[in-house]
Wavefront OBJ file of the C-alpha trace (Angstrom):
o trace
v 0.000 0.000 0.000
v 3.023 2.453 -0.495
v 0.778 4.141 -2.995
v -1.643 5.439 0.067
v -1.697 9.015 0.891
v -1.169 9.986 4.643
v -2.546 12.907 5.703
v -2.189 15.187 9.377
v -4.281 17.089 11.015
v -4.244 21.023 11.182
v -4.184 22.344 14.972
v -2.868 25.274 16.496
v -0.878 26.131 12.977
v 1.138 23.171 13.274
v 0.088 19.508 11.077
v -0.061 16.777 13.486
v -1.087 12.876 13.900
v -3.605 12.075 16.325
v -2.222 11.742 19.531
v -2.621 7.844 20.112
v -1.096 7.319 16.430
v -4.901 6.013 15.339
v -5.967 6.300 11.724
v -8.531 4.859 9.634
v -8.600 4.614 5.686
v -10.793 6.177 2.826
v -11.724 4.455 -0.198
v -12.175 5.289 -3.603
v -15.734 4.711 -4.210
v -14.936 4.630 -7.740
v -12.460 1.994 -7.423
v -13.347 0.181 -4.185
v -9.303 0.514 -2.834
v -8.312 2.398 0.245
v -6.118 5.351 -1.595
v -5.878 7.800 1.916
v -4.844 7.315 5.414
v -6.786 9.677 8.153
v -6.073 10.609 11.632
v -8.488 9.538 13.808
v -8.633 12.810 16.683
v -9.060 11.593 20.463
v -10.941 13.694 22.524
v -7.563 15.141 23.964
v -7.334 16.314 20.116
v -10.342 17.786 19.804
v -9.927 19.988 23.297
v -5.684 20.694 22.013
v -7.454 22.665 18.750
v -10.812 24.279 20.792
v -8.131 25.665 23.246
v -5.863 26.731 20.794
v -8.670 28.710 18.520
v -9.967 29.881 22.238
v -6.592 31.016 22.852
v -6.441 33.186 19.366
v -9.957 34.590 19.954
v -8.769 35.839 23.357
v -5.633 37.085 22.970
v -4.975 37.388 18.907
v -3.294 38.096 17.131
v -6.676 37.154 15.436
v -8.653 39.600 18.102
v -6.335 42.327 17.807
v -7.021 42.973 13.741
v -8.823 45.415 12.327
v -12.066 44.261 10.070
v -10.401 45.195 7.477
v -7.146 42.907 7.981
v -9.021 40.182 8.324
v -11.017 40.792 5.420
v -7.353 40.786 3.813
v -6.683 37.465 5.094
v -9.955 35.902 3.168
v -9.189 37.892 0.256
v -5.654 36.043 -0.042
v -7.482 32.697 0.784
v -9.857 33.573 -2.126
v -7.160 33.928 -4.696
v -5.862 31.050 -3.639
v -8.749 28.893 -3.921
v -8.774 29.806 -7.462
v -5.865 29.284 -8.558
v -5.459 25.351 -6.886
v -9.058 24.682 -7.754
v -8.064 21.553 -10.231
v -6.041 20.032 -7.457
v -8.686 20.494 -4.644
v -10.923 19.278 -7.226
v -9.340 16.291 -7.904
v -8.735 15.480 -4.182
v -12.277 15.357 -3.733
v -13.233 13.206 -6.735
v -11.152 10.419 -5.486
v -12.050 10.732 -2.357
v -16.282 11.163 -3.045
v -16.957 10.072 -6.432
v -18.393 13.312 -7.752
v -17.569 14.264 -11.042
v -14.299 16.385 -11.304
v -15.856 18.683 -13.711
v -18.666 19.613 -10.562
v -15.823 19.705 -7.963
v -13.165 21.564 -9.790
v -16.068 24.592 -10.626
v -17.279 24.527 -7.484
v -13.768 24.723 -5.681
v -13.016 27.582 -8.234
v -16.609 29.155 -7.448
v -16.512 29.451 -3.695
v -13.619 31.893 -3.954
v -16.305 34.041 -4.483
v -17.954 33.041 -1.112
v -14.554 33.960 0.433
v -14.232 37.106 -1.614
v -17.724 37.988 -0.740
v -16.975 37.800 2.949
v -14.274 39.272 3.109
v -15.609 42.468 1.444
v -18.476 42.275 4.699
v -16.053 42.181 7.090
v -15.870 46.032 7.650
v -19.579 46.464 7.048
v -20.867 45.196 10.361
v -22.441 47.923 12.522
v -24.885 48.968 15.687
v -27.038 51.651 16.354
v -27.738 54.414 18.563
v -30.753 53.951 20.045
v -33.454 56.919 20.448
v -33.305 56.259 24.576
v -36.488 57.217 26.690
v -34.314 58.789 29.274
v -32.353 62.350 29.455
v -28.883 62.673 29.836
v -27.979 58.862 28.147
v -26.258 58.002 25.440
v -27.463 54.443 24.239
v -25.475 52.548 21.473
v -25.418 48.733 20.374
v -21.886 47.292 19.003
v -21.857 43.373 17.511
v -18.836 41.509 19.015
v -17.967 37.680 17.572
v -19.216 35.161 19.318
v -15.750 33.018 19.987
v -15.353 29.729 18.930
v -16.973 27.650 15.956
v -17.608 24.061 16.058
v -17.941 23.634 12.147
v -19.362 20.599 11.388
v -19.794 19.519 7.518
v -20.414 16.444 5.489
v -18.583 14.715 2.606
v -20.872 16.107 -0.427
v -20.299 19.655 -1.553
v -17.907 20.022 1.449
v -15.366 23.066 -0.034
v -19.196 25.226 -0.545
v -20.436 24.262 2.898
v -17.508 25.163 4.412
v -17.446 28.208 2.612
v -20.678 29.340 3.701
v -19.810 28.247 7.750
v -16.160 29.787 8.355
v -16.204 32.273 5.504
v -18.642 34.658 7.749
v -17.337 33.402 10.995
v -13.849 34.424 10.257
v -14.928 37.735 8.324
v -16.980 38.718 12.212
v -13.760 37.705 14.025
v -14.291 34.340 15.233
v -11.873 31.458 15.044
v -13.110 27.988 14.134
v -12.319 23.972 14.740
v -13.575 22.544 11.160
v -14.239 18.912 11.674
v -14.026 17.254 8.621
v -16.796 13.740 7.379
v -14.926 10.789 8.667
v -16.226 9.767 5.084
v -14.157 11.879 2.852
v -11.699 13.910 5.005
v -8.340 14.689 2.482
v -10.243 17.662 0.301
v -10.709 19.537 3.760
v -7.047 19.054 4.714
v -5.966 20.180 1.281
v -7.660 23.031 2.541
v -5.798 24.086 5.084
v -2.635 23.915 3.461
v -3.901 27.277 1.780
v -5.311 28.409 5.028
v -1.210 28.162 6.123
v -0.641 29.577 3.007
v -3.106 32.644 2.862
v -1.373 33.613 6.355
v -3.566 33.015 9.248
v -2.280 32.796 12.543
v -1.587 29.472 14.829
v -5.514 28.296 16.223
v -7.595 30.774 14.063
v -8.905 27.810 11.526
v -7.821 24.035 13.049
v -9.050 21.048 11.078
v -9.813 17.811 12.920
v -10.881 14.425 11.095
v -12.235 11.362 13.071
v -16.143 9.808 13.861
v -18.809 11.437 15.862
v -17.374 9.917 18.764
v -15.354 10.600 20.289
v -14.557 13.165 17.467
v -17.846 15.151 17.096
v -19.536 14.771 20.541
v -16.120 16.382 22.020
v -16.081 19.066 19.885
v -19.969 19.935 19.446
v -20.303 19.511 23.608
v -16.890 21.222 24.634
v -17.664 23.640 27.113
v -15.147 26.905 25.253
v -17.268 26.159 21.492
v -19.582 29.366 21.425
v -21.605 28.461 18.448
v -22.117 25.176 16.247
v -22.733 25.025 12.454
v -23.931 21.408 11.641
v -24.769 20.328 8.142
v -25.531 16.179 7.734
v -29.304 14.036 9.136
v -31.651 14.167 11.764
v -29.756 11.527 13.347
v -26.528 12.731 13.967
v -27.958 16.376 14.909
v -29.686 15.472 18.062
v -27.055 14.231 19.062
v -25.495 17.779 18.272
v -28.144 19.433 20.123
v -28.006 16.708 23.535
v -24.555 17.737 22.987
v -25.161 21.565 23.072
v -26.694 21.422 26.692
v -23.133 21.215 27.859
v -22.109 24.416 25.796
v -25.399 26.098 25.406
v -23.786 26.880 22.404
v -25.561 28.449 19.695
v -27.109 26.263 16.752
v -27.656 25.914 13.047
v -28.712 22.757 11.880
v -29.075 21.684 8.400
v -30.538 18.340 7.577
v -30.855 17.876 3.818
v -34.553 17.221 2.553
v -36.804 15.626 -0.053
v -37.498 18.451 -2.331
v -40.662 18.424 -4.593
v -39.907 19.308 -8.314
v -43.570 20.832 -9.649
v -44.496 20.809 -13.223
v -47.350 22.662 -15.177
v -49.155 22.075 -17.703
v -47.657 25.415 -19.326
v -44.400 24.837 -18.826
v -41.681 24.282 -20.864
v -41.169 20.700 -21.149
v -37.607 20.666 -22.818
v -36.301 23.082 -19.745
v -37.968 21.042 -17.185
v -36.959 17.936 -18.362
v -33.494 19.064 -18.483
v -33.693 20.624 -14.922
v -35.431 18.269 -13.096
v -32.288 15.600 -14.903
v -30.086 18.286 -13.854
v -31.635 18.051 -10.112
v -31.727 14.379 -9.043
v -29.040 12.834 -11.461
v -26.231 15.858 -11.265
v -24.047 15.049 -8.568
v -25.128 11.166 -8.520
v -28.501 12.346 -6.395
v -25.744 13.033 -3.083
v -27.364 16.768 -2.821
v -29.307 18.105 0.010
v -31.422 19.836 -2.412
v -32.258 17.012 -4.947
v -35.023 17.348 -6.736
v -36.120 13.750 -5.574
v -40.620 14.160 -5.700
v -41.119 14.831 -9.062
v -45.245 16.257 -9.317
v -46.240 16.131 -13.325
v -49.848 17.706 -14.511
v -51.421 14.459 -15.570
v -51.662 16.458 -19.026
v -48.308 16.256 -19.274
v -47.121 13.743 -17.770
v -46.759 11.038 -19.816
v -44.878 13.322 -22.674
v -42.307 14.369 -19.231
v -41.632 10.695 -18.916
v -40.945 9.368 -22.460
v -38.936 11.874 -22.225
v -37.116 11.816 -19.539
v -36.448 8.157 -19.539
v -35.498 8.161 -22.341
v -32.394 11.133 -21.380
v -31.722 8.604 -18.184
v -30.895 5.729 -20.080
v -28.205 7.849 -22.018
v -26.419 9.073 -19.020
v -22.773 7.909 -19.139
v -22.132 6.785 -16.067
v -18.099 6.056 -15.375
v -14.764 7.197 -13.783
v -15.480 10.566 -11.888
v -11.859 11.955 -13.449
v -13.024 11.595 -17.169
v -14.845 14.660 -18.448
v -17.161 12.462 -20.659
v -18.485 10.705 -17.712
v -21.662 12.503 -16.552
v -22.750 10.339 -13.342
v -20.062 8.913 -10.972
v -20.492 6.463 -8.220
v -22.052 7.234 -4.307
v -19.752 7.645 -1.943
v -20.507 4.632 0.660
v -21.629 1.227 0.705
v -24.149 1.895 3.225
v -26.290 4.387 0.352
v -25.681 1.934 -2.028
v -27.839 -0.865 0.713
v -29.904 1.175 1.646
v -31.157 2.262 -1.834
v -31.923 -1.019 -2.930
v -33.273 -1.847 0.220
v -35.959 1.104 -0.487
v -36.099 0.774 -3.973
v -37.419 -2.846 -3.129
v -39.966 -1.949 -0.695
v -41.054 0.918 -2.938
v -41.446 -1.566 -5.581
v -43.701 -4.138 -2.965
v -45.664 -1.052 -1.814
v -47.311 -0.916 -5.788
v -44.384 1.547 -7.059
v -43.454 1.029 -11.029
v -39.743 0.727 -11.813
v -39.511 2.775 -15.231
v -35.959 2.959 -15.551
v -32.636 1.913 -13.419
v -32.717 0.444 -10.258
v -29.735 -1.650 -9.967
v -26.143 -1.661 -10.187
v -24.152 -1.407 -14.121
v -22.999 -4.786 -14.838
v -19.278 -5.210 -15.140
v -18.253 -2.268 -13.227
v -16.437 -2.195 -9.534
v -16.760 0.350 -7.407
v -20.118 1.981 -5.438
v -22.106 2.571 -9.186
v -26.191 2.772 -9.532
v -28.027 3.110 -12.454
v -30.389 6.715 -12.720
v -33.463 5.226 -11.346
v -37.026 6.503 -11.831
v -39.728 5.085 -9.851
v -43.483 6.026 -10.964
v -45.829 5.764 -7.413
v -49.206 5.542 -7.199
v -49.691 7.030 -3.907
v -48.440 9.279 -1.465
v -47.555 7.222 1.226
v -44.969 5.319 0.095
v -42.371 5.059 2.079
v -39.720 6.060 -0.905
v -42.138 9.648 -1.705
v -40.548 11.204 2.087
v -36.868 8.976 2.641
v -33.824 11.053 1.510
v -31.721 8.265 -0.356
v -29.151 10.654 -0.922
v -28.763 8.846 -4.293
v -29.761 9.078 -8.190
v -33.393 7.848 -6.939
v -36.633 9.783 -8.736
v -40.249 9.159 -7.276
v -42.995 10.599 -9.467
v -46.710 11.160 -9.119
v -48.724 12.957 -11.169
v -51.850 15.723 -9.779
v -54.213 17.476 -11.210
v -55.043 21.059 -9.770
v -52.959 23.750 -8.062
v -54.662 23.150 -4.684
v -53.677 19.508 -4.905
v -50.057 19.494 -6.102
v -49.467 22.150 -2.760
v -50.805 19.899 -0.696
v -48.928 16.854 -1.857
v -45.441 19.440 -1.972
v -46.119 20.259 1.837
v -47.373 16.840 3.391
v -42.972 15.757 4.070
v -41.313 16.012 7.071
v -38.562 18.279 5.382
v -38.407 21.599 3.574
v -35.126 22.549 2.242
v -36.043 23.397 -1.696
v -38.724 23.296 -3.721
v -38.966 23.465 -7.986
v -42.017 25.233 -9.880
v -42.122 24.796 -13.308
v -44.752 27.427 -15.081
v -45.187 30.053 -17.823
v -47.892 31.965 -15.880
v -46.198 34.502 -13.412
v -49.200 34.640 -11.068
v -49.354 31.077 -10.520
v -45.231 31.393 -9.828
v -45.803 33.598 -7.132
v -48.548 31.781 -5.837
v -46.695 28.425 -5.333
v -43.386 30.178 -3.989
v -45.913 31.082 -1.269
v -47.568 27.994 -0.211
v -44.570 25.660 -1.206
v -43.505 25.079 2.621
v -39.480 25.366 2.182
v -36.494 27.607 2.514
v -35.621 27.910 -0.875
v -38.029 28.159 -4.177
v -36.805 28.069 -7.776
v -38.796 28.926 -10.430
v -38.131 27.478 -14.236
v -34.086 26.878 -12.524
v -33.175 24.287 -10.256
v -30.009 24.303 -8.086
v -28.734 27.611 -8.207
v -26.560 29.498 -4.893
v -24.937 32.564 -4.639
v -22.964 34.389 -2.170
v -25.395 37.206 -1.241
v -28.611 34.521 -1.247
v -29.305 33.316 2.022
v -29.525 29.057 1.802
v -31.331 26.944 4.289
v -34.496 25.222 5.498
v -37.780 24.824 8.255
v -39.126 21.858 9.755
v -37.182 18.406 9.852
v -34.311 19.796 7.661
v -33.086 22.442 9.863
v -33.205 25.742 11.229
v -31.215 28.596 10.568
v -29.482 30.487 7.761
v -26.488 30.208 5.441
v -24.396 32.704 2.873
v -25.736 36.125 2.412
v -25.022 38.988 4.537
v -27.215 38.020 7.182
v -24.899 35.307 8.403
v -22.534 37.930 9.378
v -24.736 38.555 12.229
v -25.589 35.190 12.669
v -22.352 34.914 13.757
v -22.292 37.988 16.098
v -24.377 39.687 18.885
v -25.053 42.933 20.092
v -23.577 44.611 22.918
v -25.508 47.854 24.246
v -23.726 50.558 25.823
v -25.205 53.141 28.203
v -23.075 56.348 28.752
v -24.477 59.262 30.904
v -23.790 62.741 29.448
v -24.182 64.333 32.695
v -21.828 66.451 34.918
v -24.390 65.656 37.989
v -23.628 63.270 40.233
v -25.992 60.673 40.367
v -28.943 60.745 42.972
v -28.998 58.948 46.032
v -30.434 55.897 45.471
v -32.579 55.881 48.954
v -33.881 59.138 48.748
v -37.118 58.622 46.732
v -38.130 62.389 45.107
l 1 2 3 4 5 6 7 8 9 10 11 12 13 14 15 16 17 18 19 20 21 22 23 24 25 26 27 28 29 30 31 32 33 34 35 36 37 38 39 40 41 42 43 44 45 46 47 48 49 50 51 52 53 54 55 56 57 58 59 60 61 62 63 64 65 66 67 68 69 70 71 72 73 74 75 76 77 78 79 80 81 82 83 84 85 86 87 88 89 90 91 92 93 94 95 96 97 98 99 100 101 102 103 104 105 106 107 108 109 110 111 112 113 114 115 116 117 118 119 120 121 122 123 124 125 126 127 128 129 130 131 132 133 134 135 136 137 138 139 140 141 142 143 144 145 146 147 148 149 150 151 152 153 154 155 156 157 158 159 160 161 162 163 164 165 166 167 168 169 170 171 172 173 174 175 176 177 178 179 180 181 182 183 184 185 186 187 188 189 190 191 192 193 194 195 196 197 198 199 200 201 202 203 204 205 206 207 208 209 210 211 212 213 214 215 216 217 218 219 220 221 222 223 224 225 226 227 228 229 230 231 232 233 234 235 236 237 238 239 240 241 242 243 244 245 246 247 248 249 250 251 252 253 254 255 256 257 258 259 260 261 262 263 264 265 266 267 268 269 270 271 272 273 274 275 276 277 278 279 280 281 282 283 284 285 286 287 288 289 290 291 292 293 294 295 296 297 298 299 300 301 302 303 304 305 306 307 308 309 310 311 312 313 314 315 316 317 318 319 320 321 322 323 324 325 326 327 328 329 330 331 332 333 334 335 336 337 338 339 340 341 342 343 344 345 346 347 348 349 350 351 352 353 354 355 356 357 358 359 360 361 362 363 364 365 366 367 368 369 370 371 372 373 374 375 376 377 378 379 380 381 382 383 384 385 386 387 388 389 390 391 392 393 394 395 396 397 398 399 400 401 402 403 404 405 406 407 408 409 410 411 412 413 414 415 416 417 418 419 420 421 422 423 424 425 426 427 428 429 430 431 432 433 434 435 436 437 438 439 440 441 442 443 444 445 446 447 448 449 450 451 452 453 454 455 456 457 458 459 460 461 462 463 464 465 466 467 468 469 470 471 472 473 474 475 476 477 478 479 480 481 482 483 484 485 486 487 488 489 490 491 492 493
């Protein structure tokens, strides 16, 4: 195995093993073979880099710079971004199976995250307030929080983290950035050009390992002020049992099971291609997929010829190639459990139209872009995030009933409309229960748009503005004007 990578962890400014000398290997899930070796962080790791960013929010140099500096600082981590985007690209193919033509762009795109940020640093501000009282001056400053427990997961990692320690960093806070024990090396990549772009020792640390002891150390330690958590339900109340220890502030987001609507105005060839674009792009491992498909029964048959038909043409293959337009999932465990639910799916009455199993002849974690027609709503499959190149698809027949079948989920991260009439647009955008809308576009971000979602997939916000002062609060200041000496306080007048 001389051809494995061994990687270190980032703490305190210095690359490091864990302490006990424990690793554990990641796979190529195109491949199958173990191609990186990962530190796995005790819990004595985990406090080492919370102390150390603790440390550089307390005393700086990190504390001591002007917005403006650090706003310098993320400007030079921008640039670099950019220019190393092939290699951080290619880092995370092998080690997540998504196509390097996705994870090359998106490394190159979320310098503009950092850029973004950094240009907000120096445009956080209070108020003075209009006091009821004479003789008082009343003003409200925002001071950073302290230390970030950023937690992200293995898909679309370099964007997530973007959108957690870009504005955490541009407020003046200092982060620990735990890494998916599934796909760790991309986020270690990372902070070769966090040394690079100049930050001091313990303002960014990077620790890899499980959620225990890994995550439950850092998400419960006791000096972590806030906690940014993208990955499932499962793993977040544990977050939040964790939290009680901290009362740490929380943002939780928890991926969903987004309902792609379609009209019986709308363009069909635009759809088609976006709703492809929505569940297939990125092998289905997005926490916005476009995974409930709802088709005007006028249309729906024309949708599905087709859109099958595109399906069956997808070239599914070696992430690294760019003529390969699907790659593989990233674990064995989606692979299970999405023929475990395609199966049930298919017992509950559910019509297999396309897909559903694995490409003959080809190692590694592949599935075939799957399409499952459903005749009702309660199937199991219509509300399970498979986190995989799984489409369910029922068809409705008035506004009224496609809103109700949209809301009745457990999540509400994204929704898709899909209509030539403007009215009706605005319409669904407001009944749609979820955080994000697109209308005739499908997975779309930007730095200035805030991104996240209500009920079971999370709570809070990410990118935008906003999240500067997500990751602030306000200070008020009370300064008498007066020469007087204050009044006794027993003598009542």
């Amino acid at each position: 195995m001389a051809d494995v990578q061994t990687y270190q962890m980032l703490i305190d400014g210095a690359w490091c093993d864990a302490s006990d000398g424990a690793t554990f290997d990641s796979e190529n899930p195109a491949t199958g073979k173990v191609w990186a070796r990962i530190p796995e962080a005790t819990e004595a790791d985990v406090n080492r880099a919370v102390e150390a960013a603790h440390e550089a929010f307390l005393k700086g140099p990190w504390s001591k710079m002007t917005p403006t500096q650090r706003g310098a600082h993320l400007r030079r981590l921008a640039e670099l971004l950019a220019d190393r985007s092939e290699d951080l690209g290619r880092t995370e193919t092998i080690d997540t199976g998504k196509m390097l033509k996705e994870t090359r762009w998106q490394a190159k795109y979320i310098a503009e995250f950092f850029q973004f940020y950094a240009g907000c640093a120096d445009k956080i501000s209070g108020e003075t307030l209009p006091i009821d009282k004479p003789d008082l001056f009343v003003f409200t400053k925002r001071e950073p929080l302290g230390v970030v427990a950023a937690v992200v997961p293995w898909n679309s990692q370099l964007f997530l983290v973007a959108v957690k320690i870009g504005p955490a960093l541009a407020a003046g806070n200092t982060v620990v950035l735990k890494a998916s024990e599934h796909a760790s090396a991309a986020m270690l990549e990372f902070g070769r050009l966090i040394e690079e772009a100049g930050f001091p020792p313990g303002v960014v640390n990077i620790v890899t390992g499980h959620g225990e002891p890994c995550g439950r150390a850092l998400t419960g330690h006791k000096k972590v002020a806030r906690i940014s958590f993208t990955g499932g339900p499962g793993a977040a109340r544990h977050v939040l049992e964790n939290s009680k220890n901290n009362f740490a502030e929380v943002s939780l987001e928890l991926g969903g099971k987004s309902p792609f609507i379609v009209f019986d105005d709308a363009n069909i060839e635009s759809a088609v291609n976006a709703s492809i674009a929505g569940i297939f792009g990125a092998t289905g491992q997005s926490c916005v997929a476009g995974s409930r498909l709802y088709l005007h029964e006028d249309i729906a048959e024309e949708f599905l010829t087709r859109m099958v038909a595109q399906a069956r043409e997808i070239a599914i293959g070696d992430p690294l190639l760019d003529d390969t337009q699907m790659g593989p999932l990233c674990t064995v465990g989606q692979r299970d459990r999405i023929e475990e639910e395609i199966a049930h799916a298919l017992s509950e009455g559910a019509e297999l139209l396309t897909g559903g199993k694995r490409p003959e002849g080809m190692p590694g974690l592949f599935f075939e872009p799957t399409i499952l027609k459903c005749p009702r709503q309660d199937l199991r499959i219509v509300d399970t995030e498979l986190f995989g190149p799984v489409l369910a698809v029922q068809t409705f027949r008035t506004e009224d009933e496609v809103i109700e079948l949209a809301n009745d989920t457990e999540h509400g991260l994204a929704a898709g409309i899909f209509t030539q009439n403007s009215a009706r647009s605005l319409r669904m955008a407001d009944a749609v229960r979820a955080g994000i809308v697109w209308v005739n576009t499908y997975r779309v971000v930007s730095p200035v748009a805030e991104f996240g979602g209500i009920k079971g997939s999370g709570y809070g916000r990410e990118s935008g503005f906003q999240a500067m002062y997500d990751y602030t609060r306000p200070k008020t200041v009370w300064m008498n004007t007066s020469d007087a000496p204050m009044a006794n306080p027993f003598v009542m007048r």
